[in-house]
N, C-alpha and C positions, 0 to 999 in steps of 0.2 A: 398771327398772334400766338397761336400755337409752340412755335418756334421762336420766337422772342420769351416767351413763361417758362420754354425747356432753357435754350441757353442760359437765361438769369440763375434758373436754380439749381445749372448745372456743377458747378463749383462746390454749392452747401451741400448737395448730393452727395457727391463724390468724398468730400471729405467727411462729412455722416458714415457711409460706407467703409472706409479705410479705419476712422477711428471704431469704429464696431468690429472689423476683423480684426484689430492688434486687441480691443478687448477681452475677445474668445478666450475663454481657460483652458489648459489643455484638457485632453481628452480623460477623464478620471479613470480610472480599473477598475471594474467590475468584479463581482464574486467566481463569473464564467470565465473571467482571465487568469483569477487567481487558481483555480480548479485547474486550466488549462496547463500554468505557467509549473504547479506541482506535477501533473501529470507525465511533464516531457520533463521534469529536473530530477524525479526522484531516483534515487538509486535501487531505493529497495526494491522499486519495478523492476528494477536492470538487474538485480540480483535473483527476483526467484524469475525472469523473465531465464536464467540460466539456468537456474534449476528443473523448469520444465521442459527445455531443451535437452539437460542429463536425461532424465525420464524419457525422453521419446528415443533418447541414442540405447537406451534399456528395452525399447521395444523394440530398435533393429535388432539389438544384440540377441533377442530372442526367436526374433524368424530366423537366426543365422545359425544357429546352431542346428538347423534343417539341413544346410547346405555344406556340400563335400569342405574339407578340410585338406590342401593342397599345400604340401613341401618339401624342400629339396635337403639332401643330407648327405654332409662329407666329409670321409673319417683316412686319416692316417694312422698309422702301426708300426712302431720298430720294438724289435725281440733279438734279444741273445741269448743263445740257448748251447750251451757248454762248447761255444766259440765259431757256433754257425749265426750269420748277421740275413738278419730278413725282414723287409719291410714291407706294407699292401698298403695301395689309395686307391678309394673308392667313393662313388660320388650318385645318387639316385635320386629318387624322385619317387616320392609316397602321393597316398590319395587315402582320405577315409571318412564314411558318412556313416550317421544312424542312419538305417533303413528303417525298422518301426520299433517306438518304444511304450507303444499302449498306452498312449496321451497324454507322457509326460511333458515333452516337448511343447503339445498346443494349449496345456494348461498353465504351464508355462506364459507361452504368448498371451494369453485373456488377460492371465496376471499385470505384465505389462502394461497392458493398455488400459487396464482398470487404475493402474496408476499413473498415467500419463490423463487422463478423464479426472481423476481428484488432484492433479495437480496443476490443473489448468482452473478448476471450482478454487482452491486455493489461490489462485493466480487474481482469481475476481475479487475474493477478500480483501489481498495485501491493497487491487485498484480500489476499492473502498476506504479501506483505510488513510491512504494516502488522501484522498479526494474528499474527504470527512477531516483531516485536520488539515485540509488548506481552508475549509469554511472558517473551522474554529480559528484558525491564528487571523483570518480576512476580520471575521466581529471580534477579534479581542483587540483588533490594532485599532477597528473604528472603535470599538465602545473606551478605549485607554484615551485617544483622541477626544471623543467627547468627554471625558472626565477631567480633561487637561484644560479645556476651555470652561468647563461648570469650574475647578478651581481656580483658575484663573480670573475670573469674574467674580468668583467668591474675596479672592484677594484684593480686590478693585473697589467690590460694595464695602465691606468693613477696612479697608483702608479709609474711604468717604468718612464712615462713622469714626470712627478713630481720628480724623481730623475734627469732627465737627463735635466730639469730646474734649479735645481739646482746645479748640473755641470755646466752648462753653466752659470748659475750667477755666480758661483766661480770663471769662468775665466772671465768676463766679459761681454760675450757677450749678454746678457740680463740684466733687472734692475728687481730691487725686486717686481716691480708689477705684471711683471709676476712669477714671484715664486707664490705668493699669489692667484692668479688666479690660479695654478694649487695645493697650498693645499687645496683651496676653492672648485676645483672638488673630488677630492679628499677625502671631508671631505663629500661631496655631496654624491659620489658614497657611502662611507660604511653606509650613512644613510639609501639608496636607497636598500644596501644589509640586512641591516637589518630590513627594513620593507618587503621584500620580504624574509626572513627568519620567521618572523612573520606571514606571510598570509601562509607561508607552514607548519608553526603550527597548525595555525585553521583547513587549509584545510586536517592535518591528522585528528585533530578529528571530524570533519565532516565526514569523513572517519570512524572511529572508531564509530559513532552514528549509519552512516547507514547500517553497517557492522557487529557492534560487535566487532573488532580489530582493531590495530593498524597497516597500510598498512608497508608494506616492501619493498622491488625491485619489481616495477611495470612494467610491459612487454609495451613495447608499443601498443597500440590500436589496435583490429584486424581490416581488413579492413570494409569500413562504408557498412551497409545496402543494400543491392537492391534494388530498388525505382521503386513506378510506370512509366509507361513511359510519362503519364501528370498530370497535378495537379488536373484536375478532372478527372479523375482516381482513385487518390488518397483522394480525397472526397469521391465518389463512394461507396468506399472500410469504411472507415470510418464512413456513416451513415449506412452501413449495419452489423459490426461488432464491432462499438463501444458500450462497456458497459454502457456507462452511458445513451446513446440512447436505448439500450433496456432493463436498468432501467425505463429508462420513461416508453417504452411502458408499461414493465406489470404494471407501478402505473397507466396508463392509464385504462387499462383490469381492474385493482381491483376499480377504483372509480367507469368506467362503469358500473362493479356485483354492484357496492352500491348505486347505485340510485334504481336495481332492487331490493336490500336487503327494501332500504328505503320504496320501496311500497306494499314490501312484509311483513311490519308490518302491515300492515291493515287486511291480512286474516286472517281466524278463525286456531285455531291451538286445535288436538284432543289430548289428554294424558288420558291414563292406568295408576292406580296405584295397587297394592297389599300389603296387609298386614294380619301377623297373631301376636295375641297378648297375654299376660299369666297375668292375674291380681292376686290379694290375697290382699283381705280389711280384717279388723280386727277393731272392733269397742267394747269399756266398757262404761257400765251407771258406774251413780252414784252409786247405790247399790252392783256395784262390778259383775252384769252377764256382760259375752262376748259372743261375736260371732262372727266369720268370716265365708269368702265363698272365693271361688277362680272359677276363671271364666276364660275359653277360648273362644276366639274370632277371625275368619278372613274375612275379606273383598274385595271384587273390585269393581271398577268403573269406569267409562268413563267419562271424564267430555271436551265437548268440549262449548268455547267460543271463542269471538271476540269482539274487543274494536272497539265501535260502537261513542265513541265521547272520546275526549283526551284535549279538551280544546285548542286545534289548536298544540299540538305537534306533531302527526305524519306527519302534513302537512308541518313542520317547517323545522320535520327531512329530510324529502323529498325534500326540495327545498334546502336545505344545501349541501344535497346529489348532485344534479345535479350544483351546483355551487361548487364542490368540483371538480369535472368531466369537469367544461370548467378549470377551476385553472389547473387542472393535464395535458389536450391536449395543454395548452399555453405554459405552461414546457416544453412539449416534442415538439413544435416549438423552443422556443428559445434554449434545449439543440444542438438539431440539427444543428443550426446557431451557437451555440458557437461551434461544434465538427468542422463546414467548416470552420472557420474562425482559428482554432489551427491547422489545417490543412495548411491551407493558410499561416498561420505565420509561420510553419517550415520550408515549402517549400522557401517562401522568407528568410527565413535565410539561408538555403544551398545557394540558389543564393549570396546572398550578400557577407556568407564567401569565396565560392568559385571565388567571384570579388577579394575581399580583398586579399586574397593571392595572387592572378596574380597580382596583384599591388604590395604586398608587398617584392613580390619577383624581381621586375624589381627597387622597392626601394631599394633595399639591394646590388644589385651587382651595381647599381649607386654609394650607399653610401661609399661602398667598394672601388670604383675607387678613389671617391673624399677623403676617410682618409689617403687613401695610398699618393695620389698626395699631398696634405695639409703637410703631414707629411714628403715626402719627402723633400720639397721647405721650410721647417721650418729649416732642415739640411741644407741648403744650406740661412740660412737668408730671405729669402723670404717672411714667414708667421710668426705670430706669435704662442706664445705660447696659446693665450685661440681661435684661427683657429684650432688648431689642436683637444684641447679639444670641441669646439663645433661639427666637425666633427667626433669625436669619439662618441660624445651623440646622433649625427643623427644615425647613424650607430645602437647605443644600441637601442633606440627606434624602430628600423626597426625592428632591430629581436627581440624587446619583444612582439611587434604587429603582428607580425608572430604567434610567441606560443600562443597567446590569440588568433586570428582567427583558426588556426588549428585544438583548442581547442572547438572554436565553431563551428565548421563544424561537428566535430564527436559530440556536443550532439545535435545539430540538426537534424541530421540522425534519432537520438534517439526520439527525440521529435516528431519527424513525425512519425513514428510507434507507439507510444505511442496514439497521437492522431487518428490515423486509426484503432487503437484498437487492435493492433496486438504485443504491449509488455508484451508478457506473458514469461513462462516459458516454454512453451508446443510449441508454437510458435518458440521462439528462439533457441529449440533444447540446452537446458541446459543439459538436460541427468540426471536430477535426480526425485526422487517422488513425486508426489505434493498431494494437501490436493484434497480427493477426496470431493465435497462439497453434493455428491447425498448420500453416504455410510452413515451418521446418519441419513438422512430424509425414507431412507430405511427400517434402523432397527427401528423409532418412527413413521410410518406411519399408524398404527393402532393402537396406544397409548399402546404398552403392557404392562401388570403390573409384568407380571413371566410369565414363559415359554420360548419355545425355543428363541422367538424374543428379551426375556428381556436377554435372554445371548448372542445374538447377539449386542445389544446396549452397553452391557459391553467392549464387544469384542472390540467396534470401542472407546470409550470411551477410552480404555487404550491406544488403537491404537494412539489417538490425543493428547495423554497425553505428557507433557517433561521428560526425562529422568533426 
């Protein structure tokens, strides 16, 4: 029997089933797609992703100038000298290193790498950045959407009424000012829809900038953020994690090394050099004898000095130096003040959207009562025709300012992580790979030129490359 109740209902099954999967919509894109889809499109990443890469070829450049200096050098000479002809070629091979320059060189190196450490904090901001306006262009294409469909329906309910105004002038019971009154809304509303058809233009390709594409069925917002539990809390949390706050620091760290670099030109600095040399001169008189000789040659030496008067430059460089270093710790006061204060201004925007909608929501089911009532007592002569229409544009205003506060409640969320320094990729649990920013300063860390390390820098090189 079993088996007889399956077979019968096997058919209505089956096609129940098939019409449900061609029903499926497709899959909509999420806010994490949109974050994602900026993250691998943007350029500006690709741009300071090379300028941290400069920065770290600046800190080989600086252990390099540790190591000997190696080159070859070849010189020819012809001279006539009152009608005797002579010429010498010679061809060597130098060699020369600092031996010790009393910490120029390793203050030097700190320098570097102080700036390769605040250009990597930099590196975090610009990923902030990015990933803070893929949110914003994501709710400006849905909230332009939803306002496209609120005009749209606005265009639809007072077309209704504009018809049924003018029914009613047919038969009399109104005069033609109201008619004109409601094609004058009327004429209103599809201007209204089509300047909000317009701003969901922009707002795709603003989409499409931030993105790389053109957005499609956009999921609605996952829920907002988890928030500290106060707003200094959430400062807190922002001077100690925001990028751009410890960018300052380490431009703080490297001006500090430079006032020590600044007075560490004043000491004496020792260099080595070595060379071996191969000559062959070749010299005719007048009378037509020759003679050459060829000569080998090698050398070293030690040669140390110290610049004992400058004319007041090193004194110059020195005091530019320490005014470069209060300029850098003013910066990293006033960053800190602008990180609390972006802090503070998210925070009061969640406040205020989340006012705005408790309002707007006690506006809307008001508005609601009074269209409905206006529109009933219009049926029954009571009101007029542009009562009703005003009572319909309260109503649309209600719920446009809804989707505009809703809208700003979710990027304010955004904004406040952003400013606490916590809009990363790593952070938000995106779940894809991101640019390792240590992996090139790794393989250029001791300047390789060949060997295993110069095929490790290839390595990451193609790694970073586009497909």
């Amino acid at each position: 029997m079993f088996r007889d109740t399956l077979r019968k209902w096997r058919r209505p099954l089956l096609a129940a089933l098939l019409a449900g999967a061609t029903a499926l919509p497709a899959t909509a894109e999420t806010l994490a797609d949109a974050m994602v889809d900026a993250y691998r499109h943007s350029a500006l990443l690709d741009q300071n992703r090379a300028v941290l890469r400069a920065a770290d070829e600046d800190a080989a450049a600086a252990i390099a100038a540790l190591r000997p200096v190696l080159q070859w050098v070849a010189e020819y000479t012809y001279q006539n000298i009152e009608g005797f002809d002579a010429n010498s070629a010679s061809i060597g091979l130098q060699a020369s290193m600092t031996l010790y320059d009393w910490g120029r060189s390793a203050i030097a190196i700190d320098i570097a790498k102080e700036s390769v450490l605040g250009t990597r904090a930099a590196l975090v901001g610009v990923e902030q950045d990015v990933l803070l306006g893929a949110v914003e262009a994501y709710l400006n294409v849905r909230s332009a959407t939803e306002q496209v469909e609120l005009q749209a329906n606005s265009v639809r309910v007072i077309g209704q009424e504009q018809q049924a105004a003018t029914d009613r002038f047919d038969v009399g019971e109104i005069t033609q000012t109201d008619v004109a009154q409601a094609d004058a809304a009327l004429a209103e509303a599809r201007a209204s829809l089509a300047s909000a058809e317009g701003d969901l233009q922009i707002a795709r390709e603003n989409y499409r900038a931030a993105t790389g594409k053109m957005p499609g069925t956009l999921a609605p917002p996952p829920p907002s953020p988890k928030l500290p539990a106060t707003l200094e809390t959430a400062r807190d949390i922002g001077r100690r994690t925001h990028p751009l706050i410890r960018q300052a620091q380490r431009e703080a760290a490297a001006a500090e090394l430079g006032v020590a670099a600044a007075a560490a030109e004043r000491n004496p600095e020792l260099t080595g050099s070595a060379g071996l040399t191969k000559q062959h001169s070749r010299s005719q008189g007048v009378l037509g004898g020759a003679s050459s000789t060829s000569r080998d040659s090698a050398s070293v030496s030690l040669s140390l000095s110290q610049t004992i008067y400058s004319g007041g430059r090193l004194p110059a460089a020195h005091r530019k130096a320490m005014a470069q270093r209060d300029s850098v710790r003013a910066a990293l006061l006033n960053v800190s003040r602008q990180v609390d204060q972006a802090v503070g201004t998210a925070w009061a925007g969640i406040d205020v959207a989340r006012a705005q909608i408790r309002a707007i929501d006690e506006q809307i089911v008001a508005a609601q009562q009074a269209y409905n009532g206006v529109r009933e007592e219009a049926t029954l002569g009571a009101r007029t025709t542009l009562d009703v229409l005003d009572a319909e544009q309260s109503l649309l205003e209600a719920r446009a300012n809804k989707i505009t506060a809703e809208a700003n409640l979710q990027l304010a969320h955004y904004q406040l992580l952003s400013a606490m320094g916590l809009l990363t990729v790593e952070n938000l649990k995106l779940g894809i790979p991101t640019y390792d920013p240590s992996a090139y300063y790794n393989a250029v860390q001791d300047a390789p030129f060949t060997s295993r390390q110069g095929e490790s820098l290839d390595r990451v090189l193609r790694a970073i490359g586009r497909d």
